[in-house]
C-alpha positions, 0 to 999 in steps of 0.5 A: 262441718260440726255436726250435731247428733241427738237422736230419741231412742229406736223404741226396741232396737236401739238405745239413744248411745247407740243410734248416736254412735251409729250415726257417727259411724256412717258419718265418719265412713264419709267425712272423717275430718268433720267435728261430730257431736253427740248428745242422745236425749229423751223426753221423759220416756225410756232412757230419760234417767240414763241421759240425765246420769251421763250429763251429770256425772257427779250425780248418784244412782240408787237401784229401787226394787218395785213391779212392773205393770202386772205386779212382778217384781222389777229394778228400777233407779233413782238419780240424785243431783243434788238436792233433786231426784230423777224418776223414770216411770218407765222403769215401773209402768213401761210398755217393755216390760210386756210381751206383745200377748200380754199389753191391755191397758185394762189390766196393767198398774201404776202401783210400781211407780209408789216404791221409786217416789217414796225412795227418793223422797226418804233420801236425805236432802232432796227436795224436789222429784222430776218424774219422767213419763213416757211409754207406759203400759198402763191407762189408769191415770196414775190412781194407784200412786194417788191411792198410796198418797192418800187419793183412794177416792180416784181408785174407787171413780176408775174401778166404778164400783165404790170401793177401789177393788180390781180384779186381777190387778194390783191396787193401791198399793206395792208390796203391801206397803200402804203409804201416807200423803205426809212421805211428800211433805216439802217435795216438789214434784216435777212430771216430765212429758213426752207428749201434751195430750189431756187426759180425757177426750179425743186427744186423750190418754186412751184414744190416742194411746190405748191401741198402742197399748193393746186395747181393742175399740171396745177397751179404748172406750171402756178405758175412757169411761173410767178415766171420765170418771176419775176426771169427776174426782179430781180437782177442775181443771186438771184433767184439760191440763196438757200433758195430763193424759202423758204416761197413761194420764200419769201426768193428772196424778202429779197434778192431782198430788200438788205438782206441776208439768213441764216439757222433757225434752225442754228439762233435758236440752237445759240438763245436757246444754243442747241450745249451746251446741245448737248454735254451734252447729250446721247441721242436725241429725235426731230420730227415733224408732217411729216419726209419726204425727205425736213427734210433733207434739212435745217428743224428742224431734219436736224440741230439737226441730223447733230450737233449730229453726230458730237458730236457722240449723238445718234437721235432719231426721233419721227414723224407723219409719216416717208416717208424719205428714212431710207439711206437718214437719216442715213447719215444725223445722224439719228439713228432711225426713228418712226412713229406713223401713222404706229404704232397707225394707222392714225386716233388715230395719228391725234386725240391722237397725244399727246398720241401717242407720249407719248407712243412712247417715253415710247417704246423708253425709255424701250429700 
């Protein structure tokens, strides 16, 4: 059997290599003659550059000091592949930069994600810029970005009170460093989604993700407010476009600076040549920390269950926990869902999540 292995990240267990290799494992404890495939993906979130560098090995990587959604100073990185620059937004605006006690939306900032696009925008020879978005701590709908590109006008809609200033957060720009729309000129800019939500509405940024982001009733619709605001400022259109609300409404951001959105697991199944192994293999496995109804709209399953039920390749996926509904990924093209958290328990799911995941796989291997 060729046994293709492509999991998403476990969001604060695993890294993608690891839930591959982990997989691998069990797989092999059962069937050790089989051929194993492994490629981890991402879909613009955390994770999205260190899949991208390990499928271009001739590229180059270039640490960037910036801060984090509270203005602390961070590290992120840029990649370089040719004349194209990768960007992970999550390495400024990531929902894991906070302790649990500090994430609300209201005060976390996208003023970090400033320093990783003009650094990559100054290396010589690039010409376009693929951001990844996804699992941010911020809501702001990237104003702070529009505002260090020349946009204040969106920062002054979000604070509501005409002149851009917050307390307790940072605005506009990082590090004191006030940036001009010209450090863009001849860059294309590329968003790379996780999710296809909007920016605003039930769907959007801050009723879909703001309670996952710490935001109380009360801060969902305070958080709305804002970004209906910033909405009225931007050009029409922009803020119905999907994949507008990714990142925190990030997406609206790029769209507002000129640039366009595409899918990241779709940028990354191209990067990596995942349709080619597709159609190599009998059987898939992919996963991810939480398998919930946003998997399967834009995220890592997403892709990978759609291009394998197209080409007739059974899915199967390995998660941390499965609140999806079994119709909803049925028709998506996923063959079976597993949970660890309802096999092992909760507690060894997220402190032996690379065993647990190492059975399951052995489970699924005997058949």
């Amino acid at each position: 059997m060729r046994l293709l292995i492509c999991p998403d990240k476990f969001a604060g267990t695993l890294s993608a290599p690891d839930a591959a290799e982990a997989v691998a494992e069990g797989w092999r404890s059962v069937r050790p003659d089989d051929d194993l495939v492994l490629r981890p993906l991402a879909d613009g979130g955390p994770g999205f550059v260190d899949v991208l560098a390990a499928a271009h090995p001739e590229g180059k990587r270039f640490p960037v000091s910036t801060t984090d959604p509270l203005g602390r100073p961070v590290t992120g990185e840029i990649l370089i592949v040719g004349d194209t620059a990768y960007v992970e937004s999550a390495h400024a605006c990531g929902l894991h930069h906070l302790s649990p006690a500090e994430r609300d939306p209201r005060r976390a900032g996208s003023a970090g994600l400033l320093p990783l696009l003009t650094a990559a925008a100054e290396v010589d020879g690039v010409r376009r810029t693929v951001i990844g978005l996804g699992g941010s701590a911020t809501n702001d709908a990237g104003v702070r970005v529009l505002a260090g590109f020349g946009r204040p006008e969106a920062l002054a809609a979000y604070a509501g009170n005409g002149d851009g200033t917050e307390p307790g957060t940072a605005t506009g720009t990082a590090s004191g460093r006030t940036l001009e729309t010209a450090t863009l000129a001849g860059i294309e800019l590329i968003g790379a989604t996780d999710v296809d939500n909007p920016l605003t509405g039930p769907r959007g940024a801050s009723r879909v993700f703001g309670p996952q982001k710490g935001a109380d009733p009360a801060a969902v619709e305070e958080l709305e407010a804002a970004l209906t605001r910033v909405a009225s400022v931007l050009a029409e259109g922009i803020a119905e476009t999907p994949g507008a609300g990714a990142a925190g409404g990030l997406g609206a951001a790029i769209l507002a600076l000129g640039g366009r959105l595409t899918s990241g697991i779709q940028l990354v199944r191209d990067a990596i040549g995942l349709d080619a192994e597709l159609r190599q293999a009998d059987l898939v496995i992919t996963g991810e920390g939480s398998f919930d109804e946003q998997s399967l709209h834009g995220k890592v399953i997403d892709g990978v269950a759609g291009a394998g039920a197209a080409l007739g390749v059974p899915v199967v996926v390995i998660a941390g926990r499965v609140t999806a509904k079994p119709a909803a990924w049925h028709a998506a093209g996923v063959t079976d869902a597993l949970s660890l958290s309802e096999e092992f328990g909760l507690e060894r799911a997220l402190g032996d999540a690379r065993g647990c995941v190492r059975e399951m796989a052995a489970r699924v291997a005997v058949g």
